[in-house]
C-alpha positions in Angstrom: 130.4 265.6 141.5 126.8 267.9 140.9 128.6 268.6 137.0 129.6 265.0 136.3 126.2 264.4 137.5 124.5 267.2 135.5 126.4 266.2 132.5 126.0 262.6 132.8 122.4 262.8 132.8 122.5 265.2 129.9 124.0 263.1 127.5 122.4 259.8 128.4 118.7 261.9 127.3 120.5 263.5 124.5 121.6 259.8 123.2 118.2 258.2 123.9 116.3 260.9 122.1 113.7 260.4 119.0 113.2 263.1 117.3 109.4 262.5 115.6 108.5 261.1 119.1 109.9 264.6 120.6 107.7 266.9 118.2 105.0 264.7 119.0 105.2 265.4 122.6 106.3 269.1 122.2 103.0 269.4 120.4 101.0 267.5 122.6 102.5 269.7 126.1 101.6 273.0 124.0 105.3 274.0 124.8 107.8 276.5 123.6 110.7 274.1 125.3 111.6 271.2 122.2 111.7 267.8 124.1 113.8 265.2 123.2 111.5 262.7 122.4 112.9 260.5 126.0 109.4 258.3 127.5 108.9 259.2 130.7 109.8 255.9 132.3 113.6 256.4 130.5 114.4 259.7 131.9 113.9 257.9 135.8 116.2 255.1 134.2 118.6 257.8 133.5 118.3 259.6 136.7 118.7 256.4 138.8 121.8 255.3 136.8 123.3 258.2 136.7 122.5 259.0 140.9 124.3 255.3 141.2 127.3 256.6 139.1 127.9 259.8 140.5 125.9 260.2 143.7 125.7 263.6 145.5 126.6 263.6 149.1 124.6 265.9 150.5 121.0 267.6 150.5 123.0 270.5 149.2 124.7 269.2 146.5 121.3 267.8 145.3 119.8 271.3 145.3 122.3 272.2 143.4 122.5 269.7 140.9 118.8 270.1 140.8 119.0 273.6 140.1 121.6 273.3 137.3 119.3 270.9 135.6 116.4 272.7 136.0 117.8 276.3 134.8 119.6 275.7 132.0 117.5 272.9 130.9 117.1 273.0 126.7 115.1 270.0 126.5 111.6 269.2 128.6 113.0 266.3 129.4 116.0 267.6 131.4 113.5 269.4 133.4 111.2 266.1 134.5 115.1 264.4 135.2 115.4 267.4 138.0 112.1 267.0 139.2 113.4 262.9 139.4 116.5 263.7 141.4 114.3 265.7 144.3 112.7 261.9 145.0 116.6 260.6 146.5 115.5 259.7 150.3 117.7 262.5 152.3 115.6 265.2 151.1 112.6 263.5 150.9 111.5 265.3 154.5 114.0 268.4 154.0 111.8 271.7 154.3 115.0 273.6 152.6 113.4 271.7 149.2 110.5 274.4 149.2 112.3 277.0 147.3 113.0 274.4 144.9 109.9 273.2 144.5 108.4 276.7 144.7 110.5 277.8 141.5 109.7 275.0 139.9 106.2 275.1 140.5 106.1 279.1 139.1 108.9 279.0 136.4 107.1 275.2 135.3 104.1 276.6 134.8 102.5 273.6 133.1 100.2 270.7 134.8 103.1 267.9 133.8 105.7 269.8 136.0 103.6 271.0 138.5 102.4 267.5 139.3 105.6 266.4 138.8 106.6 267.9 142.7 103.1 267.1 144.1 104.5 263.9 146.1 107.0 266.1 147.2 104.8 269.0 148.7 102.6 265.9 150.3 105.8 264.2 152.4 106.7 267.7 153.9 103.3 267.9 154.7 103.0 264.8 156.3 106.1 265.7 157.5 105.9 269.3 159.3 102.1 270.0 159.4 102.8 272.7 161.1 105.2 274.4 159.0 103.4 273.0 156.1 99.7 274.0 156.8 100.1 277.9 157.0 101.5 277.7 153.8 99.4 275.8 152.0 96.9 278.1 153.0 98.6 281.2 151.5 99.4 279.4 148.2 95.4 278.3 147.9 95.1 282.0 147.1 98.2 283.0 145.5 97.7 285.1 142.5 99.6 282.3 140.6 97.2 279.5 139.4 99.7 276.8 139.4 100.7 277.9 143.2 96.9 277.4 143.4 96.8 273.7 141.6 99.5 272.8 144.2 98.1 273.7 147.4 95.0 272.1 145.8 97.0 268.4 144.9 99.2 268.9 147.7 97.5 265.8 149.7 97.2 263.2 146.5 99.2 260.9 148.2 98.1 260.9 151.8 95.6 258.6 151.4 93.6 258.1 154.9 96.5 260.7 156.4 94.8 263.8 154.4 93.5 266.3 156.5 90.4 267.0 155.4 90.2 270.1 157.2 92.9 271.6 155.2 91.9 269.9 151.9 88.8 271.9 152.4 90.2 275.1 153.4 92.3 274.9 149.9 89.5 274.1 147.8 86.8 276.7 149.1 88.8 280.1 147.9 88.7 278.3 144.2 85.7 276.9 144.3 84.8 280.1 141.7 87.6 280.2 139.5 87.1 279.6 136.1 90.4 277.8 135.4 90.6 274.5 133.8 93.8 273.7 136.2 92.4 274.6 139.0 88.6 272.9 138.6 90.3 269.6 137.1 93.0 269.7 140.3 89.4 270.5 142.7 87.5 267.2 141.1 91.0 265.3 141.3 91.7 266.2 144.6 88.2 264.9 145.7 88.3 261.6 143.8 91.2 260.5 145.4 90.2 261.1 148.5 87.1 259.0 148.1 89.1 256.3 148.0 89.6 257.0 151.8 86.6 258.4 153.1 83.7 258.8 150.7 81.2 259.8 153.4 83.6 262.9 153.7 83.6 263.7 149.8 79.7 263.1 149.4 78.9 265.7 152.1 81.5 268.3 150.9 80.0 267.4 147.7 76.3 268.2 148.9 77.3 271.0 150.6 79.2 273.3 147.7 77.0 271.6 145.2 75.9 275.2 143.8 79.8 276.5 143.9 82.2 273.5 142.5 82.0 273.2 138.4 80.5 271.0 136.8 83.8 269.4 136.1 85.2 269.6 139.7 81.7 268.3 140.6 81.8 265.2 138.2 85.4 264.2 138.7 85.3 264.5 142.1 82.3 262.3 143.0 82.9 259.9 140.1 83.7 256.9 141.9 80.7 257.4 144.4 78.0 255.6 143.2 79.8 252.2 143.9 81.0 253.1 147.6 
């Protein structure tokens, strides 16, 4: 079933492509893979219609079927499709999925599919905080930036849930980088978590006022003045 699956998927972005629209995007990610020229909102049509057709019946299968789409993708778009399939339910709380997401995170390399897993790392979190937490940590100073812009955006999702303790200890070891990912993910991170508890952000804020960027600083206290 993880080939009919693979395949099905395949052809459906193959059919649906544009090619100008694909050169536009390819130019617009910066990126060496050709894209297909798919909107983002058809490849999840895809995805769901193919799941429906030939669902997988296990988390296994769906690693694999993941995998296969994610390895020997040609086309960015086969490569967000993968990332789509790791939102089905039964793996939704499966720790197994962190080599997946690990691998796609490192061999991605690029915000749009980094990001694209962030919801994922946030329900294991939410999930196993203790499993989850220790290794967070360790990726907030991995020598790979995009590790880093993970641990960073890990908590996007969690709304009044975020540990702030954590979001904190992530942030502070890149609070000095000088990488566009990982200031812009800093000042994200924040800003969203404003939305919960801007008392929290505005004393962070204060407090690493002469270490955040101007960027991380601005993006993340953006939505302050009116709270």
């Amino acid at each position: 079933m993880t080939k009919e699956l693979v395949d099905s998927i395949r052809s459906s972005l193959r059919s649906s492509g544009d090619a100008e629209r694909g050169l536009g995007a390819q130019k617009y990610m910066k990126s060496a893979m050709p894209s297909l020229g798919v909107r983002v909102p058809e490849v999840r049509s895809i995805v769901k219609a193919a799941a429906r057709e030939f669902p997988v019946s296990s988390p296994d299968e769906l690693r694999e079927a993941v995998l296969l789409l994610w390895r020997d993708a040609e086309a960015r778009e086969e490569r967000y499709a993968a990332i789509d399939l790791t939102g089905q339910r039964m793996v939704k709380e499966d720790l197994d999925m962190l080599p997946v997401y690990e691998e796609i995170i490192r061999t991605g390399a690029w915000w749009d599919l980094v990001d694209g897993v962030s919801p994922r790392i946030c329900a294991l979190l939410l999930a196993h905080k203790p499993t989850m937490t220790p290794l967070l940590l360790r990726w907030a100073e991995d020598n790979d930036l995009w590790i880093r812009r993970a641990a960073i955006t890990a908590q996007l999702g969690a709304k009044s849930m975020t540990d702030h303790g954590l979001l904190a200890a992530v942030i502070e070891p890149n609070l000095h980088s000088r990488e566009f990912f990982i200031r812009k993910a800093i000042g994200w991170a924040l800003r969203e978590y404003s939305k919960s508890d801007p008392e929290w952000v505005r004393n962070f804020a204060a407090d690493n006022a002469s270490s955040l960027s101007p960027l991380s600083l601005r993006e993340g206290t953006r939505l302050l003045s009116s709270s």
